[in-house]
VOSE-228556 format. One record per residue (C-alpha): residue in one letter; x, y, z; chain. Coordinates in pm, whole numbers. Layout:
// VOSE-228556
+------+--------+--------+--------+-----+
! type !      X !      Y !      Z ! mol !
+------+--------+--------+--------+-----+
!    A !      X !      Y !      Z !   A !
...
+------+--------+--------+--------+-----+
***
This chain:
// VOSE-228556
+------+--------+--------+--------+-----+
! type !      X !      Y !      Z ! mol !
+------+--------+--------+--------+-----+
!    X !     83 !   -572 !   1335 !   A !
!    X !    314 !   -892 !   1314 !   A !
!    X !    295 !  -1082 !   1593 !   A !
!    X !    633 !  -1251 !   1761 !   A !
!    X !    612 !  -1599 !   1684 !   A !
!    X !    611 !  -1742 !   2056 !   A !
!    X !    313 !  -1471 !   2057 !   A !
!    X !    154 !  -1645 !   1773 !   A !
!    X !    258 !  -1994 !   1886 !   A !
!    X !     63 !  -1936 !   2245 !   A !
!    X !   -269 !  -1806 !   2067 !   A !
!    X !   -237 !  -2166 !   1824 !   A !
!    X !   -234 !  -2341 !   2145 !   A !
!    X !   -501 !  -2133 !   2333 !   A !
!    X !   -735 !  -2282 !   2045 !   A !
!    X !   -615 !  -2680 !   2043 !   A !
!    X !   -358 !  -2667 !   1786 !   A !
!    X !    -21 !  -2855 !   1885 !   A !
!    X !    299 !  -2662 !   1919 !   A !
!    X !    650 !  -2795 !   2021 !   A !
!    X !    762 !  -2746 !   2345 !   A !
!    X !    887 !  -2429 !   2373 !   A !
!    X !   1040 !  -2094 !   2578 !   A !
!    X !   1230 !  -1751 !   2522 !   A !
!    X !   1575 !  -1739 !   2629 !   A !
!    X !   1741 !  -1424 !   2708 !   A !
!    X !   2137 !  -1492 !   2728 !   A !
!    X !   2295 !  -1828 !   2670 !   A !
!    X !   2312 !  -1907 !   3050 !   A !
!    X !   1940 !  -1995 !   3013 !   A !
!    X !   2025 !  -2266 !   2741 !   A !
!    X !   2104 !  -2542 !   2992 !   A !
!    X !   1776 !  -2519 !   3216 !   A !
!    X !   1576 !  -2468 !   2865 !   A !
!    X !   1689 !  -2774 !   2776 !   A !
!    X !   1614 !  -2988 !   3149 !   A !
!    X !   1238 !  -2915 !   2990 !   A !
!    X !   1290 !  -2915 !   2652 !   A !
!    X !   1480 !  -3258 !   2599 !   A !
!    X !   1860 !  -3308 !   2417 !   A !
!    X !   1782 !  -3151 !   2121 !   A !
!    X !   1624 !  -2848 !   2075 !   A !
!    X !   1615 !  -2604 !   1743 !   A !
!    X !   1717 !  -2242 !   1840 !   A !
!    X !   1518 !  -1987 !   1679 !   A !
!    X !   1607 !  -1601 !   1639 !   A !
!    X !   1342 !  -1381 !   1771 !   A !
!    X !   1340 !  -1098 !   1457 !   A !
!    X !   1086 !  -1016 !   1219 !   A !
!    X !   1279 !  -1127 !    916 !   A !
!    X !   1158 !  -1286 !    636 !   A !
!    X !   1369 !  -1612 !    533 !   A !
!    X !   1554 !  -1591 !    895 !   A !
!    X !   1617 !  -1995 !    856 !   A !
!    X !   1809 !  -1914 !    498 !   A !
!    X !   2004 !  -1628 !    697 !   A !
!    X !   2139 !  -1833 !    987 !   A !
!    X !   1906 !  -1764 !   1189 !   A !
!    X !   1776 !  -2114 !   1324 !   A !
!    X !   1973 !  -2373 !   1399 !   A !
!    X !   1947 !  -2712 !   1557 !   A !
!    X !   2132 !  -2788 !   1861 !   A !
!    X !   2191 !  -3072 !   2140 !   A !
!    X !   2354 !  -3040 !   2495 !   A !
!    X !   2717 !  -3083 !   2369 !   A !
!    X !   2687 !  -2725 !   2164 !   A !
!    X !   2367 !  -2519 !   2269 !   A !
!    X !   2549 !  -2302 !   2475 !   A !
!    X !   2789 !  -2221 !   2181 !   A !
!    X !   2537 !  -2172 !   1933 !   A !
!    X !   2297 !  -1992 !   2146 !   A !
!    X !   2613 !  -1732 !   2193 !   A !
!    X !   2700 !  -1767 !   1825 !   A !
!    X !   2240 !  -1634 !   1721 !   A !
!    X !   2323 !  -1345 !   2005 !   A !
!    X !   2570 !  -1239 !   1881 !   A !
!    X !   2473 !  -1228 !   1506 !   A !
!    X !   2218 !   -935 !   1305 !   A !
!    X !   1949 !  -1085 !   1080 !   A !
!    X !   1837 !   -888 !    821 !   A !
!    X !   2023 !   -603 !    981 !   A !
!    X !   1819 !   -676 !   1327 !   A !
!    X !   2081 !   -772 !   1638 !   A !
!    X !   1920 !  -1055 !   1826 !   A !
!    X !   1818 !  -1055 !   2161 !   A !
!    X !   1611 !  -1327 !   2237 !   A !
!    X !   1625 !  -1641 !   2136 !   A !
!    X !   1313 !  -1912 !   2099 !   A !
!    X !   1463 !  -2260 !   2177 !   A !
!    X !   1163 !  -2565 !   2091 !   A !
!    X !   1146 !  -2918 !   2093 !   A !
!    X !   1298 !  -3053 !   1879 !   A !
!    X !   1042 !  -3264 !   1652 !   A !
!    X !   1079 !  -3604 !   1415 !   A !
!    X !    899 !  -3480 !   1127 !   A !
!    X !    788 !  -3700 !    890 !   A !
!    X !    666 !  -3446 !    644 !   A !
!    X !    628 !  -3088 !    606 !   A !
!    X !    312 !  -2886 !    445 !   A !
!    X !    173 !  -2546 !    459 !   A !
!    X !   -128 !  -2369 !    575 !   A !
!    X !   -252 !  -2012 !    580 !   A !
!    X !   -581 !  -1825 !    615 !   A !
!    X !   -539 !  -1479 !    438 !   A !
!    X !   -760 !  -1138 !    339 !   A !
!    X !   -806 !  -1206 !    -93 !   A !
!    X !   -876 !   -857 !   -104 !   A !
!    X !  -1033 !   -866 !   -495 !   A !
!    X !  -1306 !  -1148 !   -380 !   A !
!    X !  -1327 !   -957 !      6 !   A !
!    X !  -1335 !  -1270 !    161 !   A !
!    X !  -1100 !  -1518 !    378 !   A !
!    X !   -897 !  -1794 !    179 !   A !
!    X !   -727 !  -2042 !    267 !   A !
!    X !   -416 !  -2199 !    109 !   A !
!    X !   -263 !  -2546 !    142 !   A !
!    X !     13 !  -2745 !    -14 !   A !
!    X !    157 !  -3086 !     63 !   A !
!    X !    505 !  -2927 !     31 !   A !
!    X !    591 !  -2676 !    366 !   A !
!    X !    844 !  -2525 !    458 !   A !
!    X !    938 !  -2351 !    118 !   A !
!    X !    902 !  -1938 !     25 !   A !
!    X !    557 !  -2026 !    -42 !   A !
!    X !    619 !  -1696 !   -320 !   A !
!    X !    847 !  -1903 !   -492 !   A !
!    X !    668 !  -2210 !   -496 !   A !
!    X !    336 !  -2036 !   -645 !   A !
!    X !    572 !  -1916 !   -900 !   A !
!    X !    724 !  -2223 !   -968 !   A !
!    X !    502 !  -2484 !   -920 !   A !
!    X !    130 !  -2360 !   -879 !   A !
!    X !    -18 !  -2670 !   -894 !   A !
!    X !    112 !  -2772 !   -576 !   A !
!    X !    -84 !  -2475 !   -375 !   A !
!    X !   -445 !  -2527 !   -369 !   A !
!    X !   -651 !  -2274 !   -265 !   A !
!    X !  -1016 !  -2187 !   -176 !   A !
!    X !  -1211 !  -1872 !    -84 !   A !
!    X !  -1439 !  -1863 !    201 !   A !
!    X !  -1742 !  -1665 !    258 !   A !
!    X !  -1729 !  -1397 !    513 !   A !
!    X !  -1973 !  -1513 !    717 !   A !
!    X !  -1878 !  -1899 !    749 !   A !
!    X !  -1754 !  -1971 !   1127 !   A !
!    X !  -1623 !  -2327 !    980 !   A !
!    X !  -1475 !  -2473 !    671 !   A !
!    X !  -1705 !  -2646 !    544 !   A !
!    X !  -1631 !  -3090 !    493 !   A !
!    X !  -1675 !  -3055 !    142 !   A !
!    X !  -1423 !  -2761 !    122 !   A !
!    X !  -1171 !  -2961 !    363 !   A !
!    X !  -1152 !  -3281 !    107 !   A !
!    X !  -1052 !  -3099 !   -182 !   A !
!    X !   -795 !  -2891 !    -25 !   A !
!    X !   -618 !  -3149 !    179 !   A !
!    X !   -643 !  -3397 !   -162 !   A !
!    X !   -487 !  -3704 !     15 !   A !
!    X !   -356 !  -3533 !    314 !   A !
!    X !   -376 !  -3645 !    672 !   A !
!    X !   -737 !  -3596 !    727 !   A !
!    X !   -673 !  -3413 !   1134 !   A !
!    X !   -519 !  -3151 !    932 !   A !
!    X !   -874 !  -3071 !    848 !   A !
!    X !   -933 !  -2982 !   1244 !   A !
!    X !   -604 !  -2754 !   1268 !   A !
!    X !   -735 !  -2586 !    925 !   A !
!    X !  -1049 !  -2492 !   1172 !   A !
!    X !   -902 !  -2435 !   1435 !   A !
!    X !   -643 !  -2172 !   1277 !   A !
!    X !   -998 !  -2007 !   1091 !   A !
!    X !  -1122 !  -1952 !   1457 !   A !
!    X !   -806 !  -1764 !   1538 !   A !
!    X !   -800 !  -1593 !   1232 !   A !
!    X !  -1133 !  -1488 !   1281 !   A !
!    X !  -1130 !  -1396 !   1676 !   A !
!    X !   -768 !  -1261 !   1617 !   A !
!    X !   -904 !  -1027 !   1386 !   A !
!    X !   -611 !  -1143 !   1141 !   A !
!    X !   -554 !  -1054 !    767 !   A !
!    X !   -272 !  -1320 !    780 !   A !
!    X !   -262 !  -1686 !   1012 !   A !
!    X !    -17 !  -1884 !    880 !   A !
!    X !    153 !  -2216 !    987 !   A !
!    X !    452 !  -2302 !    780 !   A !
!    X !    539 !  -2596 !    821 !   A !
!    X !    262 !  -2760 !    972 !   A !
!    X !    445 !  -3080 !   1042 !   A !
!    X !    332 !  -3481 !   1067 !   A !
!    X !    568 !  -3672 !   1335 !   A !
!    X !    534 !  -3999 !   1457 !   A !
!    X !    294 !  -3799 !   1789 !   A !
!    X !     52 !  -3606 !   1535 !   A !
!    X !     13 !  -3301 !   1370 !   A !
!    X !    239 !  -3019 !   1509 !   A !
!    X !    269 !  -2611 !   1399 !   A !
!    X !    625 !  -2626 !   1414 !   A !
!    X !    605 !  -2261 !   1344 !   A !
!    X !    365 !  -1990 !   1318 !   A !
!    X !    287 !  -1656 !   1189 !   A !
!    X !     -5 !  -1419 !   1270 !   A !
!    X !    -62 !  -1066 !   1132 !   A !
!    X !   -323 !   -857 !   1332 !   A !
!    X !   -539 !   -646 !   1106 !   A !
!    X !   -387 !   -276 !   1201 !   A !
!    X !   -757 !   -112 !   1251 !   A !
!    X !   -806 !   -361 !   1498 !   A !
!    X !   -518 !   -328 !   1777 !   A !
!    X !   -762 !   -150 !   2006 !   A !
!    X !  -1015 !   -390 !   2015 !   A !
!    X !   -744 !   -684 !   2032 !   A !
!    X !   -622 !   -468 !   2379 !   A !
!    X !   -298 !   -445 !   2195 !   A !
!    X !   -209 !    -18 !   2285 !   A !
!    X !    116 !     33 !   2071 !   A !
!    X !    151 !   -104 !   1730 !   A !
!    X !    542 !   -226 !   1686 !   A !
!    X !    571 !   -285 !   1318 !   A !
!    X !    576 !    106 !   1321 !   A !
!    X !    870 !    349 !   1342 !   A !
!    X !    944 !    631 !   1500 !   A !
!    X !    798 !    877 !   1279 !   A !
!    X !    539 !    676 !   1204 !   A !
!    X !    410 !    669 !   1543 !   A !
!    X !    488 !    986 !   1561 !   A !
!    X !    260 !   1082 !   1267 !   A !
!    X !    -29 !    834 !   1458 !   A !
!    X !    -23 !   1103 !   1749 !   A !
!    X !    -99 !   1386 !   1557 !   A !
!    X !   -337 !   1206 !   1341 !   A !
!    X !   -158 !   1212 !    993 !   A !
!    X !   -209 !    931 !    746 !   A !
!    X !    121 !    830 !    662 !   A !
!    X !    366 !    638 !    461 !   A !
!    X !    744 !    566 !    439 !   A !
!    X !    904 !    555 !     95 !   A !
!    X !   1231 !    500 !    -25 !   A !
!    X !   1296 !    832 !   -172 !   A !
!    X !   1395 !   1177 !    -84 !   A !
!    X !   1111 !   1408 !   -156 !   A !
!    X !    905 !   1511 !    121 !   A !
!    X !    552 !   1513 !     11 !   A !
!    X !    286 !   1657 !    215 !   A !
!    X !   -112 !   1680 !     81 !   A !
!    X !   -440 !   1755 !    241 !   A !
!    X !   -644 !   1461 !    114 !   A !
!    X !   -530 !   1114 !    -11 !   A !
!    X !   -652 !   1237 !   -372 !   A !
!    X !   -439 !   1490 !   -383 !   A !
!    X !   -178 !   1352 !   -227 !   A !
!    X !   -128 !   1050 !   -442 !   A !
!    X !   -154 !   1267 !   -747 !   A !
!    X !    162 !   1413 !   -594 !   A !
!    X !    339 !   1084 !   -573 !   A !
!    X !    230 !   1023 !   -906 !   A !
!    X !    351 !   1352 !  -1041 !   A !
!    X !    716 !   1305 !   -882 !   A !
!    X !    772 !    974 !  -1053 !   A !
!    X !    606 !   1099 !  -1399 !   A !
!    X !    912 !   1356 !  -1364 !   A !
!    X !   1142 !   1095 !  -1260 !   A !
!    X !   1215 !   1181 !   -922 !   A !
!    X !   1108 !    971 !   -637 !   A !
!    X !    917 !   1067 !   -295 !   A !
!    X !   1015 !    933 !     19 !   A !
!    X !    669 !    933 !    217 !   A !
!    X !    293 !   1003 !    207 !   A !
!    X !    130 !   1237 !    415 !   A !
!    X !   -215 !   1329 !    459 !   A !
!    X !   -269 !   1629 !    712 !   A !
!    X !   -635 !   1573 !    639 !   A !
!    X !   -912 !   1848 !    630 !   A !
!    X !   -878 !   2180 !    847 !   A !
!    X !   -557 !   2187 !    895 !   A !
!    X !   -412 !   2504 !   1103 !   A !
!    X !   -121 !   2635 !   1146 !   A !
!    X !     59 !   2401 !   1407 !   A !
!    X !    -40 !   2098 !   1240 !   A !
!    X !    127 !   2232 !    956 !   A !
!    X !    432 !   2292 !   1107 !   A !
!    X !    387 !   1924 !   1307 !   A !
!    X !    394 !   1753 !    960 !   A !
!    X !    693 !   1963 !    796 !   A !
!    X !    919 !   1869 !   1088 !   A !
!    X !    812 !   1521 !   1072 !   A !
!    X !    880 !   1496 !    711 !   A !
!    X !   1216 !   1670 !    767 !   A !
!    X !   1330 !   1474 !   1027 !   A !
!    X !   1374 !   1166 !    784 !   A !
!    X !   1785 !   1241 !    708 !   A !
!    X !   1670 !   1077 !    316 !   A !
!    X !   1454 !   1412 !    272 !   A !
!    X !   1632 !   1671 !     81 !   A !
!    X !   1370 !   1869 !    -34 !   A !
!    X !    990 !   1863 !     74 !   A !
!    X !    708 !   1987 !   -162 !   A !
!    X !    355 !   2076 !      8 !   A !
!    X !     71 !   2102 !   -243 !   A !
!    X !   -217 !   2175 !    -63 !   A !
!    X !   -591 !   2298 !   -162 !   A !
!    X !   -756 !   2588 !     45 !   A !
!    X !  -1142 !   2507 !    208 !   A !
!    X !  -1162 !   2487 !    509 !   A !
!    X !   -755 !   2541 !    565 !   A !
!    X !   -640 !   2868 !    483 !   A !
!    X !   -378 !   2930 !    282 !   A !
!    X !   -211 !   3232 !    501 !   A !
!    X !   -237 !   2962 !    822 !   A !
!    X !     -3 !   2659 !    582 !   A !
!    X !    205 !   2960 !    489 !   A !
!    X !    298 !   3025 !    869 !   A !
!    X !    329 !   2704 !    994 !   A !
!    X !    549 !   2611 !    720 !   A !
!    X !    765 !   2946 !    841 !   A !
!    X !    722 !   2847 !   1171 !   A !
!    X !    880 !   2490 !   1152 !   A !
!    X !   1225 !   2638 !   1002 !   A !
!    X !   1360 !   2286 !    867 !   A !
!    X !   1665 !   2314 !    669 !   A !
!    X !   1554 !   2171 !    375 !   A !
!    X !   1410 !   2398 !    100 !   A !
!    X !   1032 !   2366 !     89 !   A !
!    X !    854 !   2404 !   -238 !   A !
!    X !    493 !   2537 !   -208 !   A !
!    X !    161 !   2478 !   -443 !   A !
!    X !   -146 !   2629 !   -249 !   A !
!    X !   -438 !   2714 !   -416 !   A !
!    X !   -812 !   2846 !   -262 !   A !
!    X !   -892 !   3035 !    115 !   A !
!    X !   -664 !   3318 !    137 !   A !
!    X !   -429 !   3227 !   -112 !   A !
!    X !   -303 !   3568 !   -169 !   A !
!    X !   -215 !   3600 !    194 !   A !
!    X !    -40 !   3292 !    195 !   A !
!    X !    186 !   3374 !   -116 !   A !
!    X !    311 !   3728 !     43 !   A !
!    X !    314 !   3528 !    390 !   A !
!    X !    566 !   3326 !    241 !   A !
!    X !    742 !   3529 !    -49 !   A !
!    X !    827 !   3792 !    253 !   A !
!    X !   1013 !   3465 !    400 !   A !
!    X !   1210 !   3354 !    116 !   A !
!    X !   1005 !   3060 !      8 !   A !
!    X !    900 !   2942 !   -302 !   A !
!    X !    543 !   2916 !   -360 !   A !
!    X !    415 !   2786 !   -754 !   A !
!    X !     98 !   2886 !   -933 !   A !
!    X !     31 !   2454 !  -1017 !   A !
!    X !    138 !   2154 !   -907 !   A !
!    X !    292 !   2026 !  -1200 !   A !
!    X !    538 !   2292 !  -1129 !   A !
!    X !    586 !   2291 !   -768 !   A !
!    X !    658 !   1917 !   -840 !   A !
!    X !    932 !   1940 !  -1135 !   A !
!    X !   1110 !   2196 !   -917 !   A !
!    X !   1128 !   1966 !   -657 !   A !
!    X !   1224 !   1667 !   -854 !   A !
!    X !   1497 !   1910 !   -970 !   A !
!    X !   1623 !   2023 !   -655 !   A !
!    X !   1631 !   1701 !   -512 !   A !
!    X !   1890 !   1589 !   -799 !   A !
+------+--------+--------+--------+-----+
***
């Protein structure tokens, strides 16, 4: 889960690093008391979790003769298609120079690494693309509570050296934070020291409870939705429904729909066992997404029995048409359970999937 970044901001600070002055303003009648503690000039920051928000006018630098205005101007705006409604207003700070820092999950060597680069402030994407020599990197081992000295040197290459403490400090929130991203960009040098002038931390999902965070909010409505009845699943950006016992299987499906050029929009697992209501729990979930026009459940019979996905698919009546593979436990029962309904129900999933693909053209 993406933390806000006055959330992330507060946990830097917890652990030593420096952050700009800084509160959350609510309506532009907060701007002038923000600014008795903040100082003249203050840069106005839209709370949204938007990539880029800076490029899309969604930070902007203001002093006591406009605030006000452009405080009203940010509330009143959408970024990325999110309306704002609060507003983080900062110090505002005399930086010298800008870099970047970021502690991240390299998944293929299943360790920590850490990337730096003298030049912040920049899509850090585009400058890896563009100019990779200016982002040095280097993998830590799991089990390392500090970077080592050695380690330090070589990535800061000429760098303020008490950017070497903030590169610790931000590995002990990574690590306590139980973060797959911590990332300061730009980590700033002023004429008063090293500053995170802003700050970004992702919270590995798997770890909410223990973090005592209860509701994850990078997740919509279905999504949570699909969390309470134990599903494991996905938004797409397509409009087959696809619903699977078993991640195998399920993927296979995905698979299947784009080898017949269609496209699925979502992934869900209903998992081992699954009766009757849970069945009908993930059909109405998967119809409920308006992009759905035709959902396509190829399941395998064990422990769930076919005749028991035949009914709950009958019971959840969407109004899509619902194209059926089953195969194993009672899957005679489930093809007259459903025939005597009116639904479809194919001997393989190659063609449960093409007749999807084809309906949903």
């Amino acid at each position: 889960m993406k933390l806000l970044e006055h959330e992330a901001r507060k946990l830097l600070a917890e652990e030593g690093i420096r952050v700009p002055d800084g509160e959350v303003i609510r309506s532009p009648d907060e701007v002038p008391a923000a600014m008795e503690r903040l100082g003249d000039r203050v840069v106005l920051k839209a709370l949204v979790e938007v990539g880029g928000r800076g490029k899309k006018g969604g930070i902007l630098v203001a002093d006591r003769s406009n605030a006000v205005e452009l405080a009203a101007r940010l509330f009143g705006k959408e970024i990325g298609g999110i309306p704002v409604r609060e507003i983080l207003a900062v110090r505002y700070l005399d930086i010298e120079r800008e870099y970047y820092l970021s502690i991240s999950i390299d998944r293929s060597r299943k360790c920590p690494v850490i990337l730096f680069s003298g030049e912040g402030g920049v899509d850090i994407e585009t400058l890896a693309r563009e100019k990779p020599e200016a982002l040095r990197r280097a993998a830590l081992p799991a089990l390392m509570d500090r970077v080592p000295p050695f380690m330090v040197r070589d990535l800061l290459s000429g760098a303020p050296p008490e950017i070497g403490e903030v590169m610790n400090r931000l590995y002990t929130v990574f690590r306590k934070k139980d973060a797959v991203l911590a990332e300061i960009n730009p980590l700033v040098s002023t004429p008063d020291g090293i500053y995170a002038a802003d700050a970004k931390i992702v919270v590995d999902d798997n770890a909410l409870r223990r973090q005592g965070i209860t509701q994850n909010r990078d997740l919509t409505e279905r999504e949570r939705e699909a969390e309470k009845h134990g599903f494991s699943y996905v938004e797409l950006e397509g409009n087959i429904g696809v619903i699977g016992n078993g991640a195998g299987l399920t993927m296979a499906t995905l698979d299947l729909i784009r080898y017949y050029g269609g496209s699925a929009a979502n992934f869900l697992d209903v998992g081992g066992g699954a009766d009757q209501e849970r069945v009908m729990h993930a059909v109405r979930l998967v119809a409920g997404d308006p992009s759905v026009k035709v959902i396509v459940v190829n399941l395998l019979g064990g422990i769930t029995r076919c005749d028991d996905v035949a009914r709950g698919i009958i019971a959840a009546g969407v109004a899509q048409p619902v194209i059926v593979r089953l195969a194993g436990t009672n899957e005679r029962e489930g093809r007259e359970i459903l025939g005597a309904s009116g639904y479809r129900m194919l001997d393989s999933m190659e063609e449960a999937v093409k007749a999807a693909v084809e309906a949903a053209r």
